[in-house]
N, C-alpha and C positions, 0 to 999 in steps of 0.2 A: 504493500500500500504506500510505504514510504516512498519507493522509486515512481508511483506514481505522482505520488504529490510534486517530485521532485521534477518529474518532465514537464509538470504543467505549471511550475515557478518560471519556466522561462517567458510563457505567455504574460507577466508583467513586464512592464517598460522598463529596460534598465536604466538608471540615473548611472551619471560619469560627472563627477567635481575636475573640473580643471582650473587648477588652481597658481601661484606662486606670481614674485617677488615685481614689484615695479617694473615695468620693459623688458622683462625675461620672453618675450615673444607667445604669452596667452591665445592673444587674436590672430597670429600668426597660426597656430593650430587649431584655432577654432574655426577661422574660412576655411585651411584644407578639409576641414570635415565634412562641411558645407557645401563645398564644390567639387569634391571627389565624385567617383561615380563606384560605391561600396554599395548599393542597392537597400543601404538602411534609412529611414523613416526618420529624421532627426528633429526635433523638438529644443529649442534653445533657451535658457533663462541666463539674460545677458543681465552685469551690473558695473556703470561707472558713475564717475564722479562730474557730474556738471551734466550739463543739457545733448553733448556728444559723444555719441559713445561707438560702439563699431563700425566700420564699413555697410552704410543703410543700403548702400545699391549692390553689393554683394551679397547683403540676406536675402533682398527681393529677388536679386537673379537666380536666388538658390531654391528658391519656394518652399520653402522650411518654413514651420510656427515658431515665432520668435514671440518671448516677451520680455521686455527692457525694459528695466527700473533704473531709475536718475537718482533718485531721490535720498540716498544714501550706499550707506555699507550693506550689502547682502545678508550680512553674518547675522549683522546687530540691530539698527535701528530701523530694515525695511524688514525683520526675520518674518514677521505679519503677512509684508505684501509675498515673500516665497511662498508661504504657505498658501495664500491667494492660487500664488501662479500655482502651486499644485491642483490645487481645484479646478480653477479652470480647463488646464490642461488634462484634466479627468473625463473632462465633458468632453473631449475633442478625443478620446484612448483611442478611436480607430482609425486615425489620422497617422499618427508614430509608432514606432517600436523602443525607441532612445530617446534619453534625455542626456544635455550638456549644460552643466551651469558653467558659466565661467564665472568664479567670485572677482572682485576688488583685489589690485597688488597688495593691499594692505590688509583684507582680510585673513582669519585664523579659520580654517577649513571645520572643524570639530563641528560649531553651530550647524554648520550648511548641513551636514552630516544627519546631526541631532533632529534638525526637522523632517527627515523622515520617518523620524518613528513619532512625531508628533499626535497622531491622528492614527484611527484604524481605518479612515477610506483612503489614506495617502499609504501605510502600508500593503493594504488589500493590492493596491495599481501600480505601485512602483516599489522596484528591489536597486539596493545600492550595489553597484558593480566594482566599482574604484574608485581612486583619486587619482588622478595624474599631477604630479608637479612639476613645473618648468622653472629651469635655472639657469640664470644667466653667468656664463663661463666668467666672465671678466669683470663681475663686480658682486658675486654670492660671499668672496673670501669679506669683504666687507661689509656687505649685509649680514652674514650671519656674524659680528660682534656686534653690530647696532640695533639690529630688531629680534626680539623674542620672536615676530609674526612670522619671520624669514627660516627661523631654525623650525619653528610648528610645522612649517608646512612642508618639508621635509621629512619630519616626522612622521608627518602622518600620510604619506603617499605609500600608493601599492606600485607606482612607475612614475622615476624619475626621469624627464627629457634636460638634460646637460648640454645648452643649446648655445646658440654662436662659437662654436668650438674654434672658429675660424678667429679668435680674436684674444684666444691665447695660448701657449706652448705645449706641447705633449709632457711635460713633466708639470706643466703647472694643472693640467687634466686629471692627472696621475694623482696629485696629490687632492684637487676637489672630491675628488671619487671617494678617496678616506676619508674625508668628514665627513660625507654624505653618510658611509655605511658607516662611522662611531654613530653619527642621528637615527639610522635608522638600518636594520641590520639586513630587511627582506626583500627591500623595493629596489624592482629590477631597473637599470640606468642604460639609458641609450646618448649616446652621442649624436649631436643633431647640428645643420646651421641651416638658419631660418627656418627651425622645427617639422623641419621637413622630415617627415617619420609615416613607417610602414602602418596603417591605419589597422591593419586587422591586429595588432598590437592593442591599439585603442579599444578595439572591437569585445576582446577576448582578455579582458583584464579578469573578471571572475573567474572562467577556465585557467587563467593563469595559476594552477592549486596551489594554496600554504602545502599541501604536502609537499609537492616538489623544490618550495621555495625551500622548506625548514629541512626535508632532504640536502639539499645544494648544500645550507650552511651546515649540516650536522657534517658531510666529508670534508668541506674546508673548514674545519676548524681549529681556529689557531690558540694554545692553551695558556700564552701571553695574552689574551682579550677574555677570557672567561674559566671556564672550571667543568672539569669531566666530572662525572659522577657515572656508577653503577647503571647495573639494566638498561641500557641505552637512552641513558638520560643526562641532555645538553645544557647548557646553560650558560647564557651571555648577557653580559651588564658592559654595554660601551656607553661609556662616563664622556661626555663637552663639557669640560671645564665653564665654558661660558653659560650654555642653557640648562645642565644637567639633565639632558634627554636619553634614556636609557631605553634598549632592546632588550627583551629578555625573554629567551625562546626555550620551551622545553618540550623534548621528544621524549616518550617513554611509554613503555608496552603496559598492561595490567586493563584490570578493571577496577572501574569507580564506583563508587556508592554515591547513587544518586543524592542522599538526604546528607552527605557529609561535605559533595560536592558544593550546594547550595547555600549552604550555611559557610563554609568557604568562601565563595563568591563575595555572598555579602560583606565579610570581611574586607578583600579587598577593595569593597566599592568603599566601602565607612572609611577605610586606614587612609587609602588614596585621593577617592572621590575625584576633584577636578583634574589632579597630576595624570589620573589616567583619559592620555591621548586617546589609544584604542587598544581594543583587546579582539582577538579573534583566534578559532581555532575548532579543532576536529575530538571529538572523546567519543569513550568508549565506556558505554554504561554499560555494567553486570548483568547480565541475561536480556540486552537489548542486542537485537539482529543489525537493529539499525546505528548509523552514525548519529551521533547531535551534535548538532553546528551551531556555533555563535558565535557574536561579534557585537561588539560593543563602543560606546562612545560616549566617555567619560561618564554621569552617572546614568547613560541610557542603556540596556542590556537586551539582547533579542536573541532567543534562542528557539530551535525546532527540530525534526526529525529531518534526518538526511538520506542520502541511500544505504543501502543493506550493503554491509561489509560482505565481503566477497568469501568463496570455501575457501581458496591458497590465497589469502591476503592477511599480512599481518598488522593487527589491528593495537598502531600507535597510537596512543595519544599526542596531538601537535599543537601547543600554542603557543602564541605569542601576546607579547604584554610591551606595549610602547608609551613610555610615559616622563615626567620627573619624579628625581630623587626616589627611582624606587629599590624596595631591597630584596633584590636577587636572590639571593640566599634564603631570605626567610621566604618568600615567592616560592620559591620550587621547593621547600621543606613543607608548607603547608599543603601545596597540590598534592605531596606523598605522601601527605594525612588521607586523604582522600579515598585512597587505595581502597577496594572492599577487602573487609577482615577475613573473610572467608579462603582469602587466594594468599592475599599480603602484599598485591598486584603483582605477584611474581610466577608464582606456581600455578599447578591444577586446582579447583574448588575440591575441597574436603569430600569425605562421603557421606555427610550429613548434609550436604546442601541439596535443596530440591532439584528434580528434573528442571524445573523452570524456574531460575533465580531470579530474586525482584531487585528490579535495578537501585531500588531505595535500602535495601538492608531488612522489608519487614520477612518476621516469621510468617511462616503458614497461610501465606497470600495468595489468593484465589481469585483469578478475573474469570469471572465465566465467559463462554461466547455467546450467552442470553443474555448478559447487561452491556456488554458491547452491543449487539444486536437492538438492545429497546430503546440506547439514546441516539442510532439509527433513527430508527423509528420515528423519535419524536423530535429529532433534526427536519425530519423528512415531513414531518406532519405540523411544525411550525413555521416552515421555509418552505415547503412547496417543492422541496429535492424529489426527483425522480425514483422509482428502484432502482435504476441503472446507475445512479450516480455513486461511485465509490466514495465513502464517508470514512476518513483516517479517525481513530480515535487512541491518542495513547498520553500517556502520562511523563511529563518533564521536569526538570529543575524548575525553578523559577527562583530569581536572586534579590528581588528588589524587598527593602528592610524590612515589611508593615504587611507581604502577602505571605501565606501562606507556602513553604518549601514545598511542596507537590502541587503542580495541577497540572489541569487535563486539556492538551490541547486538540482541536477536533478539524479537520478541514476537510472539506465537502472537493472533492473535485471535477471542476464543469468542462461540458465539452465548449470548446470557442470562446472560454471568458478565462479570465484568472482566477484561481481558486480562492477559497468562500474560506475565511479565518477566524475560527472561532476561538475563544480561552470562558473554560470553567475551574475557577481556584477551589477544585475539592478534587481529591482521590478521584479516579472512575468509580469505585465503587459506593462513594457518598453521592453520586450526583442523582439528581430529581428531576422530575420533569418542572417542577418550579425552578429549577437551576438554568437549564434548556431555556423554558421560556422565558425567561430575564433574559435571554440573548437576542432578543429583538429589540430590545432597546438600547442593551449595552454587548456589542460583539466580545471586545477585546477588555474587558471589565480590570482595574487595578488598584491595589489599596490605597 
């Protein structure tokens, strides 16, 4: 069920943030998007400063939906009018397949971010893909001592474009590229002038998997930047003196306990809270078939079911944690709290563990396929779902302070639309059909 929820995630529009530093050539990559001939659907939410802002005869000739805000910073004081333009752009869904913001050179990427998970009809339509950051060769080395805004958005990219290369030295390349990965450990960096870059690059920023990225660094790893540990478990803290912006990745086999995972979470949301830039990554819950994926942005958290781990695939756990001042060490010793007791996340489960181990830790836990089967049912009989329509119902983390550590997320999967998202904050087997129908008014309900 999960791999099907998961085919029909692509039917949301994907958002792409391009972002980064004064004159780094943003609009520069924004027209090639515009005027390519890549067969995608693109949708734009442009923002500058004053009354002029892009090439207006270059959007028209591109016949793309563009919406342009003057009226400020993206980030901060027009965050209202994004939200706007998301709605709008709701009403237009079968017009695009993509979104590109370009923020302000001044802007700090995180908000842009944060308003997607604003809203449950703005996450129901749009799924965040990436951030692209563009950096200008020949004036980043001093941007990033003068602006926090400059080193953020480094930080927080899934691809860096390292652009006018043409206007400074192969050694001084050489060495921008190190800062870049002390900021930020994952985001893949391409060499550019006049950001002239391969679009399916752009395209295919989510495919781009953290597995393979946290893969990459797990073989180059150099043991002057971070710390080995056991069971195949990684760990890097690259320290900027200046911004103290930290990567810290950990890879490691085991299974998790849902209820120790959760309660974790929250932890580092309370300890860190705004320091954390982003967090995202792949686990692997105790007697879940499926992956659970999340990602995060700074105190906003979103997590779901993924596809079903594979029979020959070894099933790591892979995250990442981009932030300030954080502490590495207590980071990966607390995730290795996590571990379900029953294995030590190392071994085989014991011979007392059930045929069907609950990914929370309880005893004697019993889902029938009749109470899966009747909030079917009453999914189906309060929304008007089809019998055909496959209805996922499974039980997840949930990290934020004030809900509950178990709920149930439920998603209806349609044919021709994006799929139908529902959250109930009780156990499946506490749910009611009073629970259900609270869902007509409140989908995505939060304490």
């Amino acid at each position: 069920m999960a791999d099907a929820a998961r085919s029909q995630e692509t039917k949301k529009a994907s958002v792409i943030i391009v972002t980064g530093f004064l004159g780094a050539g943003k609009t520069t990559l924004l027209n090639r998007i515009l005027t390519a001939d890549h067969g995608r659907r693109i949708a734009v939410v442009v923002n500058e400063f004053g009354e002029v802002g892009i090439d207006h005869h270059l959007l028209i000739s591109s016949d793309q939906q563009v919406i342009q805000m003057n009226n400020g910073c993206i980030c901060c004081t027009v965050r209202g009018d994004l939200l706007r333009s998301f709605f709008e752009l709701a009403g237009h869904r079968g017009k695009f397949d993509t979104v590109v913001i370009e923020t302000t050179g001044l802007a700090e990427p995180a908000p842009v971010a944060q308003a997607l998970y604003a809203d449950e009809r703005i996450r129901r339509e749009f799924t965040l893909d990436g951030v692209i950051t563009v950096v200008d060769a020949k004036h980043i080395a001093a941007q990033l001592e003068e602006s926090v805004e400059a080193s953020e958005q480094i930080a927080f990219a899934d691809l860096v474009v390292l652009n006018k290369t043409d206007l400074a030295t192969n050694d001084e390349l050489d060495r921008i590229e190190q800062q870049i990965g002390r900021l930020n450990k994952i985001a893949k960096i391409y060499r550019t002038r006049n950001s002239e870059l391969d679009l399916d690059t752009v395209f295919t920023l989510q495919s781009a998997d953290i597995e393979l990225r946290l893969a990459a660094d797990q073989d180059e790893h150099d043991p002057d930047n971070g710390h080995e540990h056991g069971n195949g478990h990684t760990h890097h803290a690259h320290h900027n003196h200046l911004s103290d912006i930290m990567t810290v990745c950990i890879v490691e086999p085991g299974e998790l306990d849902g209820m120790k995972l959760s309660v974790w979470f929250r932890s580092q949301i309370a300890e860190f809270g705004p320091n954390l830039l982003r967090m995202k990554g792949i686990l692997n819950l105790r007697g879940d078939p499926d992956q659970f994926l999340f990602q995060g942005v700074r105190m906003e958290f979103e997590g779901r079911p993924g596809r079903t781990w594979s029979a020959d695939e070894k099933r790591l756990n892979r995250l990442v944690f981009i932030g300030r001042k954080l502490d590495g060490e207590a980071i990966a010793q607390g995730f290795r709290d996590c571990f379900s007791s029953r294995d030590g996340g190392n071994g085989p489960a014991s011979a007392s563990a059930s045929a069907k181990p609950d990914p929370f830790g309880r005893e004697l836990l019993e889902i029938s396929p009749q109470t899966l089967e009747q909030i079917r049912y009453w999914m189906r009989q309060n929304f008007g779902f089809t019998k055909q329509t496959p209805i996922v119902v499974k039980e997840v983390p949930c990290v934020k302070p004030k809900c509950p550590p178990i709920e149930t997320a439920i998603i209806a999967v349609l044919e021709n639309e994006p799929p139908r998202h529902f959250k109930v904050q009780r156990p499946i087997n506490e749910i009611t059909f009073d629970h259900v129908y609270d869902l007509i008014e409140n989908p995505m309900p939060c304490c």
